[in-house]
VEXVEXZA-50019 format. One record per residue (C-alpha): residue number from 0; y, z, x. Coordinates in Angstrom, 3 decimals, padded with zeros to 6 digits, m for minus. Last residue first. Layout:
REM VEXVEXZA-50019
(NUM; (Y; Z; X))
...
REM end
This chain:
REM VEXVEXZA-50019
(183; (051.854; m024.439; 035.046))
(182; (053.781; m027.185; 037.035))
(181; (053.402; m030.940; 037.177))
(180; (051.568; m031.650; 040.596))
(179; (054.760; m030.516; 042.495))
(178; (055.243; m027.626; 040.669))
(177; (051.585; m026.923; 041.728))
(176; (052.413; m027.292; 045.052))
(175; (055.450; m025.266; 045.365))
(174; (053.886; m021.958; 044.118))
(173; (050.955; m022.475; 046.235))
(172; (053.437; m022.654; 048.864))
(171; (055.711; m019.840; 048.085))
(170; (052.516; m017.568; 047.553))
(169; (051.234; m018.343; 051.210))
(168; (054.490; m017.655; 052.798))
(167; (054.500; m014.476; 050.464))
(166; (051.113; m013.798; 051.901))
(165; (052.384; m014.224; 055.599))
(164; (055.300; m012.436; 055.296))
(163; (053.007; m009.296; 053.019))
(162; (050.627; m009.227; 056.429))
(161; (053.851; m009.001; 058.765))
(160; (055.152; m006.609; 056.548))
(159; (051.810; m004.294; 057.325))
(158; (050.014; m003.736; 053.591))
(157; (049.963; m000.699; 051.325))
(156; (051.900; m002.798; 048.216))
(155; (054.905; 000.066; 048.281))
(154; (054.914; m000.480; 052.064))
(153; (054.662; m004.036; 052.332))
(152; (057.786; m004.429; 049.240))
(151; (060.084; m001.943; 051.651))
(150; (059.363; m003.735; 054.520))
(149; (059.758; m007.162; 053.452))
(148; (063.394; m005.740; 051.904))
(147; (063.264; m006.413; 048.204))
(146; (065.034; m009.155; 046.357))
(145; (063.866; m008.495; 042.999))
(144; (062.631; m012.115; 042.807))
(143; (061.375; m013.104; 045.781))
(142; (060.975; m009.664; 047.401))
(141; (058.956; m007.943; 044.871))
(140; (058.026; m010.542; 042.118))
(139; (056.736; m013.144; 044.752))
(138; (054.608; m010.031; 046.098))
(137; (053.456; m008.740; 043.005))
(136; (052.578; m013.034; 041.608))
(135; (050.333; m012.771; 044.970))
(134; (048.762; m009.687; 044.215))
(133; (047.633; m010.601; 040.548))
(132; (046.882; m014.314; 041.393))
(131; (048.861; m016.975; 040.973))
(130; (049.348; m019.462; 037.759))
(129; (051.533; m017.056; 035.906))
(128; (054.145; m016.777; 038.363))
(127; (055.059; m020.578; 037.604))
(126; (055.112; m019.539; 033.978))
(125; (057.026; m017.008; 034.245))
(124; (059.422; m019.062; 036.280))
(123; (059.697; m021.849; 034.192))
(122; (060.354; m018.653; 030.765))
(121; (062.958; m017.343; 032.998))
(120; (064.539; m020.843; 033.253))
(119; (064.596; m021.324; 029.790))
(118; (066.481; m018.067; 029.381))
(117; (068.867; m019.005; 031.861))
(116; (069.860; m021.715; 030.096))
(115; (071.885; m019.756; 027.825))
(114; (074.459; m018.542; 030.242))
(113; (075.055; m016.916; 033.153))
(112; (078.048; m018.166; 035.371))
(111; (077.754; m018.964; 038.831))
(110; (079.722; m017.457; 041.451))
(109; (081.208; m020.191; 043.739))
(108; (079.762; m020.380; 047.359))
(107; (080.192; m019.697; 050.490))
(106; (080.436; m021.813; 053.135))
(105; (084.297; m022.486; 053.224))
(104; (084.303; m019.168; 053.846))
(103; (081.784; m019.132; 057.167))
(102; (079.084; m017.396; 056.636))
(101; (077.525; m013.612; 057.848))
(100; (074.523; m012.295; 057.315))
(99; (073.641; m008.980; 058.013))
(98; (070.064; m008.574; 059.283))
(97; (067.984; m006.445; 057.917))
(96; (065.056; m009.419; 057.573))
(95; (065.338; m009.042; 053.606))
(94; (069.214; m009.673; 053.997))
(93; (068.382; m012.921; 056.268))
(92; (065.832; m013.818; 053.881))
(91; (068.599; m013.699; 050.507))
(90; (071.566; m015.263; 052.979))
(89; (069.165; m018.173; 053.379))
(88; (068.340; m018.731; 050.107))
(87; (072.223; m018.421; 049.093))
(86; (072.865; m021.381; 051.486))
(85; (070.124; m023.478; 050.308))
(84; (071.456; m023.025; 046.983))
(83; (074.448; m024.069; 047.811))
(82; (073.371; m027.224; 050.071))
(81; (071.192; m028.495; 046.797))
(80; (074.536; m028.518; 044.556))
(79; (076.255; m029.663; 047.612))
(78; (073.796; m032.518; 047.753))
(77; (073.106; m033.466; 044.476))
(76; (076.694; m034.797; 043.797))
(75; (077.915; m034.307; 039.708))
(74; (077.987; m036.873; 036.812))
(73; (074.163; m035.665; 036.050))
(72; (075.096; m032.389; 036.051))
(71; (072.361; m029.921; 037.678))
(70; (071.886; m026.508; 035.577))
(69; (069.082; m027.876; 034.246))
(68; (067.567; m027.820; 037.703))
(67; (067.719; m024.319; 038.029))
(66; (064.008; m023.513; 038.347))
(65; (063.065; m025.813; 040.896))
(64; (065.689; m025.835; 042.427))
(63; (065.132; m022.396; 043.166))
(62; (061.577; m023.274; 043.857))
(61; (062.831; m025.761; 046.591))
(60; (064.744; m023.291; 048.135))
(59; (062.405; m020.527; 048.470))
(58; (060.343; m023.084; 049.914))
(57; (062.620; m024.532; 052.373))
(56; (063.684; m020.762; 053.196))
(55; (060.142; m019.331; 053.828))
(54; (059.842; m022.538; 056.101))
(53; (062.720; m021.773; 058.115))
(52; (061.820; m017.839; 058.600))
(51; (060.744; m017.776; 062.023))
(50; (063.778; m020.394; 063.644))
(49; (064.707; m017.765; 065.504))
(48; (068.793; m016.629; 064.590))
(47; (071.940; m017.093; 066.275))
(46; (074.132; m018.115; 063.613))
(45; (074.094; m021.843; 064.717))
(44; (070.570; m022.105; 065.317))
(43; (069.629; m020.165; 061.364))
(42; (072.235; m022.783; 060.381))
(41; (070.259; m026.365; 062.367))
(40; (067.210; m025.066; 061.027))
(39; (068.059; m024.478; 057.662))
(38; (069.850; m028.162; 057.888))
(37; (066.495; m029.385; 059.305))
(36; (064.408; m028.165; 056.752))
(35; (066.070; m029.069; 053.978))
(34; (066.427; m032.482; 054.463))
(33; (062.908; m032.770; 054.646))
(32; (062.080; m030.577; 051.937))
(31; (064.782; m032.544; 049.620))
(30; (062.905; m035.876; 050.191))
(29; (059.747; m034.388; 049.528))
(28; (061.311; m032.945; 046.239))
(27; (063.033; m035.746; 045.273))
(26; (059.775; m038.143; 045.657))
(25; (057.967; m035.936; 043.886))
(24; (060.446; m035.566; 040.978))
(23; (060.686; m039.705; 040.413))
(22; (056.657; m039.462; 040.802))
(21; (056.895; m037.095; 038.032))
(20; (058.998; m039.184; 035.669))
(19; (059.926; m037.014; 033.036))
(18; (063.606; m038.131; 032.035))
(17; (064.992; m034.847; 034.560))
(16; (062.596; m036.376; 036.881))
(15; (064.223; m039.946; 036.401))
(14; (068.336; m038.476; 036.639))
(13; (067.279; m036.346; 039.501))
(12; (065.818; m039.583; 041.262))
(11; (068.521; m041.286; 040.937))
(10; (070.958; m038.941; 042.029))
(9; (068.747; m038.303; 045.036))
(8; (068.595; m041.835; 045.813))
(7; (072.312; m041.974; 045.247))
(6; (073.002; m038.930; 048.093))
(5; (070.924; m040.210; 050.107))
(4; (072.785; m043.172; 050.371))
(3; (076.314; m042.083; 050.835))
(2; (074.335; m039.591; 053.414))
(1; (072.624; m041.934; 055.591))
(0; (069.241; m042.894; 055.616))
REM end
């Protein structure tokens, strides 16, 4: 497909989901994963980075989205709006994994400013966190959320950081699939 087009599908589809069409938001959201993974693929290959923490970056991603879709203008582009936040999800692991990370300029993104919505999107995510289970909703809250290091959230929870990766993997997708089946 190629980006011109993309680009309306996802428009589309953005317009539908934010109407209530699920399958509208489905389709978006596998559409989005796709594209997703490859461009976090094709950065963490261009910065010199494994390709470990892709899917922890797709799903970070798409729960961002997510979350902040209300902040999405209709008369606005998906794709740098999805791009951005892709971007920040990135820089967010690569911090966790003690790496630095360093982008580009032009790849960094405007600040955001808070406003109302944020509230409603607290109350998403509280719900979202609501539907896991006590240890997993710790470990989203930890380094998800609070943004700490793996190895500083696996120590305070008692476990190895490769056990908390995995679990937070895990989380993330459980996460993602019930937002995909409607949400809480």
């Amino acid at each position: 497909m190629e980006p011109s087009e993309r680009e309306t599908q996802w428009a589309l589809w953005m317009r539908a989901a934010a109407g209530g069409d699920e399958l509208a938001y489905r389709s978006l959201l596998a559409s989005l994963a796709q594209f997703l993974r490859r461009a976090v693929r094709q950065r963490f290959t261009r910065i010199g980075c494994g390709n470990v923490d892709v899917e922890d970056v797709v799903q970070e991603t798409l729960l961002a989205i997510h979350l902040k879709r209300h902040t999405w203008r209709s008369t606005d582009p998906v794709t740098p709006w999805v791009v951005a936040i892709s971007r920040n999800k990135t820089i967010d692991v690569l911090r966790r994994r003690g790496r630095r990370a360093e982008l580009p300029l032009d790849e960094v993104p405007e600040p955001e400013s808070a406003d109302a919505t944020d509230e409603a999107a607290g109350h998403d995510l509280a719900l979202m966190l609501g539907t896991l289970d006590e240890r997993q909703r710790r470990i989203v809250q930890l380094v998800s959320i609070e943004g700490h290091s793996s190895r500083s959230a696996a120590e305070s929870l008692g476990i190895s950081e490769g056990a908390l990766r995995v679990a937070l993997h895990r989380s993330l997708k459980a996460l993602a699939a019930r937002w995909r089946e409607g949400g809480a």
